[in-house]
N, C-alpha and C positions, 0 to 999 in steps of 0.2 A: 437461412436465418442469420439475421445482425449478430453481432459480437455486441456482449453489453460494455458499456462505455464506464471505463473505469478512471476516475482521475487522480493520477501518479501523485503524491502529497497535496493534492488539492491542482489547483489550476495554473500548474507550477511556473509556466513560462509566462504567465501576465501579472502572477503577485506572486512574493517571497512564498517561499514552501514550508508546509507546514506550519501555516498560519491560519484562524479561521477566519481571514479576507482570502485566503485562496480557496478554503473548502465552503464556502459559502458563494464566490464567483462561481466555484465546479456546479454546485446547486441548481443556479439560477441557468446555467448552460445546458442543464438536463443532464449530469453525468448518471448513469446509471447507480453505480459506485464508486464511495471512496476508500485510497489505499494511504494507509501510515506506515512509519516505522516505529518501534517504540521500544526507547531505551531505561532503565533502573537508575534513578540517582540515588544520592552516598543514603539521601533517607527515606528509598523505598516506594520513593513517587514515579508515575511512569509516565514518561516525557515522549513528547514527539520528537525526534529529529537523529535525523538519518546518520549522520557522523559519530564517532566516537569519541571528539568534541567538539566544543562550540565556535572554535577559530570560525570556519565559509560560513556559519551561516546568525552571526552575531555579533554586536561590538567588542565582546569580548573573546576571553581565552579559558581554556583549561579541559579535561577528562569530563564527560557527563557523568560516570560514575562516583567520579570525586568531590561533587558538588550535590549540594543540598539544593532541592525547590526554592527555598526563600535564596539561596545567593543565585540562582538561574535566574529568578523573577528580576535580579539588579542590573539584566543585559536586555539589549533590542532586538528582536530576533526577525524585524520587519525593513528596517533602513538601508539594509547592504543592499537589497534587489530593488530600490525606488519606492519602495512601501512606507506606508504611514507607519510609526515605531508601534510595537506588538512585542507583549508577553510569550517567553515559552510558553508551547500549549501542552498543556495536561491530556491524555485520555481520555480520563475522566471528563473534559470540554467536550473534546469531539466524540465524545460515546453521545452526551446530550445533545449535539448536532443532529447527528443519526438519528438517532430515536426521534427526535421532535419532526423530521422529516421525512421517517421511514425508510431512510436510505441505507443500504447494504455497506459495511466496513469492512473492507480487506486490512489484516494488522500484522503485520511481518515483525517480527522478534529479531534483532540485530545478534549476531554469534560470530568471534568468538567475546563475550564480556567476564568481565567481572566476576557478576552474580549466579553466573551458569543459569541453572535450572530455577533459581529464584524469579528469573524474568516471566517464565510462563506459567507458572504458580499466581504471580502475582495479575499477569492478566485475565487468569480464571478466575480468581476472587472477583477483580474487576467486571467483568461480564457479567460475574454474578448479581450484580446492584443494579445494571441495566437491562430494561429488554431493547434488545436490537441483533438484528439480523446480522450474524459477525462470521467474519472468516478469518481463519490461522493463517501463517506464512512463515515460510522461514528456508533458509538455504541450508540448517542445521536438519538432518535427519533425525537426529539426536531430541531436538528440540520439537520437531513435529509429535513426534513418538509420546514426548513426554508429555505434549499439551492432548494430543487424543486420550490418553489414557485419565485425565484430569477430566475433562469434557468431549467423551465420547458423542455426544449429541450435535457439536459444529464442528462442521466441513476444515477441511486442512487444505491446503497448498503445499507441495514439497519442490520450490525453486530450481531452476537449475541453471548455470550460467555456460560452464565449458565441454560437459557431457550433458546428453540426453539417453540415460538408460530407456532399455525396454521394460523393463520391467518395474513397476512402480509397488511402494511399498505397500502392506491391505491398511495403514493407517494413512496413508495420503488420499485423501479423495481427489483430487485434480492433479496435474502436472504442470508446472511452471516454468515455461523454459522462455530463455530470453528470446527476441526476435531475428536475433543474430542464429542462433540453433535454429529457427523454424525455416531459414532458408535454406540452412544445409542438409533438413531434413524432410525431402518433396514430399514424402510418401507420408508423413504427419501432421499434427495438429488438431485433431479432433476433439473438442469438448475441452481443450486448455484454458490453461489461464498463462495469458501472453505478454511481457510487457519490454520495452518500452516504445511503443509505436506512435512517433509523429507523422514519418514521412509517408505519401499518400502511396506508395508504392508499397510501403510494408502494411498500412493498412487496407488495401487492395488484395492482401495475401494475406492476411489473418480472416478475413471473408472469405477466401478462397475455402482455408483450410477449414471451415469450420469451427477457428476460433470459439469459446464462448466468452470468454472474459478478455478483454484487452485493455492493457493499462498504458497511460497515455497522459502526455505534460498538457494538451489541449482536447480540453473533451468540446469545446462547440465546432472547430476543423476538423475534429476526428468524426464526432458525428457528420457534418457537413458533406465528408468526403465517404461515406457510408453511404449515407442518402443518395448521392449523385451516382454509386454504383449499382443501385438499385435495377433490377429489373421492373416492369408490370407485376410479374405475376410472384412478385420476392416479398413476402415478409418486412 
């Protein structure tokens, strides 16, 4: 069975990330699912973007937590990577993405912040206003723990970057290890969620392993080179 095709902030290497002209090109490419990150600013809004501030990925500067939504709304968060200039995006946007297109959201909680335990408080209320097919993420154990116990009913992810325990937590339903660990790990991989695989050889080997989720800066190459490994009688 294929690995569903996850697209790493959207369709990160053809438009700025975390914009919805990348999560909308992911769309039109057939990504299975999209993956975010999402940060707390100073007034409680929950923002996409990866960094813990706005310096790479915006005309401006400063701490995401220390900035209010209306002073994030005064930057471009579209221009740096050749994009047409683009608002921070809210969750809240890309919840409505999802849902209008039925598409699955992987949403990774950034740690260590600010607000602690306010970030996944705040994206359970969130979820709570939409219906969409949503998945937790987080390299915090802490914070997986926290959001299962808030919303025992969607699936968690518990990250991992430089270890890959054997034993996973009974609140993590997946395991998350980067694709750097699934090399060094032959004898694994089964029903993960994988990320970050561009190159055809890592995505050769999350098909190997069984992968189920693989997250990925090009979902139409990654599908593309899926396909091409295809057997007849394969899924």
């Amino acid at each position: 069975m294929s690995p569903e095709v996850v697209a790493h902030r959207g369709a990160s290497t053809r438009r700025p990330e975390h914009t919805l002209a990348a999560y909308e090109l992911a769309l039109r490419q057939g990504a299975d699912g999209l993956e975010c990150d999402v940060r707390l600013t100073k007034d409680g809004h929950l923002v996409c973007v990866h960094d813990r501030t706005i310096d790479r990925t915006s005309d401006g500067s400063g701490v995401v937590s220390e900035l209010t939504l209306a002073e994030l709304r005064r930057h471009d968060f579209g221009s740096w990577h050749g994009g047409e200039p683009a608002d921070v995006l809210t969750l809240d946007a890309l919840l409505g993405l999802a849902a209008d297109h039925g598409t699955r959201l992987f949403i990774e909680t950034k740690h260590p912040v600010r607000y602690r335990g306010d970030v996944e408080r705040s994206l359970a209320e969130e979820l709570d206003r939409h219906r969409v097919d949503a998945v937790m993420m987080s390299f915090s154990v802490f914070a997986v723990n926290r959001f299962k116990q808030l919303r025992p009913d969607l699936p968690t992810v518990l990250l991992y970057d430089r270890l890959w325990p054997r034993a996973r937590p009974r609140f993590a339903d997946y395991a998350g290890p980067g694709v750097d660990l699934l090399r060094r790990h032959p004898d694994r991989g089964e029903g993960v969620y994988t990320w970050t695989a561009d190159d055809p050889a890592d995505i050769a080997l999350c098909r190997e392993r069984g992968v189920r989720f693989l997250a990925t800066n090009n979902p139409d190459e990654t599908r593309a080179h899926l396909a091409a490994n295809l057997t007849p009688d394969q899924p």
